[in-house]
C-alpha positions, 0 to 999 in steps of 0.5 A: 943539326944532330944535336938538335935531332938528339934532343928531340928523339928522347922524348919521343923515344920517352913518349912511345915508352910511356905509349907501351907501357900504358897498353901493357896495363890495358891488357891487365883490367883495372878490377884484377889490379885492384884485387891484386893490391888489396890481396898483398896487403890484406895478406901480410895483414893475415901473415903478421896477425897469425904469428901474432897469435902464435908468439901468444900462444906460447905465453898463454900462462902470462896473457891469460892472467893479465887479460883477466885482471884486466876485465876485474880491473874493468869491473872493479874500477867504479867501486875503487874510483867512488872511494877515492871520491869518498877520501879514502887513499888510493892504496887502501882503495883498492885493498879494500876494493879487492878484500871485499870482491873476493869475500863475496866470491868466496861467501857465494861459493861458501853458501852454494857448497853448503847448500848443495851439500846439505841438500843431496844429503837429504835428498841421498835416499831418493838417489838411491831409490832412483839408482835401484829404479834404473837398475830394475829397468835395466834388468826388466826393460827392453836391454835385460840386463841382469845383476851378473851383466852388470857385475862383469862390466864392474870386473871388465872396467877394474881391469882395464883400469889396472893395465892402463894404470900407467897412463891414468899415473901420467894423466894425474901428473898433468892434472896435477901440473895444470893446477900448478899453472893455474895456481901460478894463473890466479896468484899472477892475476891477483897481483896484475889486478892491484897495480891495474886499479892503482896505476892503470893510468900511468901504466898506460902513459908509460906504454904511450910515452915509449912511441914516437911523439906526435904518436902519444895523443892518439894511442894516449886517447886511444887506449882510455876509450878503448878501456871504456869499452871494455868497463861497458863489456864487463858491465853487460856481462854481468846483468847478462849473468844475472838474467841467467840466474834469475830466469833459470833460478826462477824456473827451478822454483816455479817446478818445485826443484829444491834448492833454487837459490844456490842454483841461482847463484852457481849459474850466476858465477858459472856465466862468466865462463863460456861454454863449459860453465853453461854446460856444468851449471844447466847439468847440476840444475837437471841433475837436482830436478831429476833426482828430487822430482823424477824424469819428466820434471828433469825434462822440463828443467832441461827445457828451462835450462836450454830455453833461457840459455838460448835467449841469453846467447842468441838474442839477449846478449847480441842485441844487449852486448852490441849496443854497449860495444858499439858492435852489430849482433852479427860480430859479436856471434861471429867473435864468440863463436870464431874465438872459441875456435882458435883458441876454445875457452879464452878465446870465447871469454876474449874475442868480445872485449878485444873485438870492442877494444880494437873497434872503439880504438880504430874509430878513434885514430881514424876520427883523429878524436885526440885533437878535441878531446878533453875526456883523456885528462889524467885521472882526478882521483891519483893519490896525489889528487893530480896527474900521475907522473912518470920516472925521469927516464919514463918518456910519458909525462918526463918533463914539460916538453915531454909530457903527453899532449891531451888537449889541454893543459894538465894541471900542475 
């Protein structure tokens, strides 16, 4: 009799365990459990990704170089690809490709250095008419100040200058580091861009290839419509500079200010950079009007400046960059303005494609887009006019079990 009254009391004594149980977590309400499991995990998200960040940031001289040549890459990459279609070899492609980038770079700032100099040339004796106009009013204005007042801020500014000379030596020092850095930047750049529009493809199967099998399909494709994204990015930015130029150029013309074509092209190139390259370029455009024209002619380039500034970065770009990212307006501001917080200049410059990349590559692996998809075919422009293959022991397209899966069959 007592073993069957020990087989019966395990599981009551079960049942009244799971009974408390149940009415300790009806004492916890179910919104307050959901929040709590949504609070851990959302925070380990935020713990990884700021050391993420931080880990970056100590490597800024080698990530901001490759993420540049990547959006060169992005804009270069149509014209390497129409040359292959044309014949010509993968490598000559490319150089010429580049050669003809930088000439154009380089023949852009040519024309607006020239152009610029020669003009504030002509222009010196209405500058030095306009420096004795502000002194006289200085002098004769409401703050009267005299030549010798003006002489004593001189001596005051020489001196100060003298007893911190040793601050200004260290501060020339780091400038001139900084111009080492960015030398190094910009060599670094230029190499990463080459192997980017030559082998981007097999790069990207080689990375692929490093994770586990079944995972190469979905980061395989993953990454081919994330750089798509990008290239669409890269694209909007330029007609975005464009309209820049165009409209402040334009409005320089329209007022009589000299020299609006290589002020059409200085903010062209200057809109790549944000922030500080629309600073720089609205300042030379009211610095020429104010110095040609007079104050109420640079007011009213001011208020071009700042009006086709605004159009550009709260409605055009928004509206413009959305569609082709497939962002909303609201997260392409956010993204701008949160990026120049953490990180200013690259992060403002970065935040967008990468904000597009991660949000074409997320919709993809979680449509499960790799099972049907036949867009992420290895390119038909290789050299060899098939697929990239990879070294022996590369684990991306290493053999015929090994090989990237994309849909169908590759071609041999």
């Amino acid at each position: 009799m007592k073993p069957h009254v020990r087989r019966t009391a395990a599981p009551r004594a079960l049942q009244a365990a799971a009974a408390n149980s149940s009415r300790n977590n009806d004492e916890v309400p179910f919104a307050l459990r959901v929040s709590a499991a949504w609070a851990w995990r959302l925070g380990i998200v935020l713990i990884v990704g700021a050391g993420l960040v931080w880990i970056l940031s100590h490597f800024s001289l080698l990530i901001i170089p490759l993420m540049v040549a990547a959006l060169l890459a992005g804009l270069l990459s149509p014209v390497t690809k129409w040359l292959r279609r044309n014949r010509l070899p993968g490598g000559l492609s490319v150089a010429v490709t580049i050669v003809a980038f930088l000439g154009v770079i380089t023949a852009a700032l040519a024309l607006v250095g020239r152009q610029l100099a020669l003009g504030f040339r002509d222009l010196w004796g209405e500058t030095l008419q306009g420096v004795r106009q502000v002194q006289d009013w200085l002098s004769s204005g409401p703050l009267n100040i005299t030549a010798g007042d003006l002489d004593s801020l001189f001596d005051e500014a020489s001196t100060t200058l003298q007893d911190n000379s040793a601050n200004i030596l260290s501060g020339a020092l780091s400038v001139g580091s900084s111009a080492g850095h960015f030398a190094a930047g910009l060599l670094l750049t230029l190499f990463a861009l080459v192997f980017f529009l030559l082998d981007g493809r097999r790069i990207w199967e080689f990375t692929s290839g490093l994770l586990p099998r079944r995972a190469r399909p979905a980061a395989y494709g993953a990454g081919i419509h994330g750089w798509e994204s990008m290239v669409n990015y890269v694209r909007v930015q330029v007609m975005v500079a464009l309209i820049d130029a165009v409209g402040i150029g334009a409005g320089a013309a329209l007022i009589g200010v000299p020299l609006a074509l290589p002020l059409g092209v200085l903010v062209f190139l200057g809109s790549f950079v944000p922030l500080v390259g629309a600073f720089v370029t609205g300042f030379v455009a009211v610095l020429l009007a104010l110095v040609a024209n007079g104050g109420v002619n640079a007011l009213i380039m001011l208020g071009i400046v700042l009006l086709v500034q605004q159009l550009e970065s709260h409605i055009l770009q928004p509206l413009v960059m959305g569609r082709a990212v497939s962002l909303h307006p609201l997260a392409v501001i956010l993204a701008v303005t949160g990026g120049s917080l953490a990180a200013g200049i690259p992060g403002a410059l970065f935040s967008v494609p990468l904000l597009a990349i991660l949000n074409t590559m997320i919709r993809y692996i979680a449509a499960r887009g790799w099972e049907d998809d036949l867009a992420i075919e290895p390119d038909a422009e290789n050299d060899d006019g098939g697929p990239a293959e990879g070294d022996s022991g590369s684990g991306a397209g290493s053999g015929t079990e090994d090989a990237l899966p994309t849909g169908k069959e590759r071609r041999p």
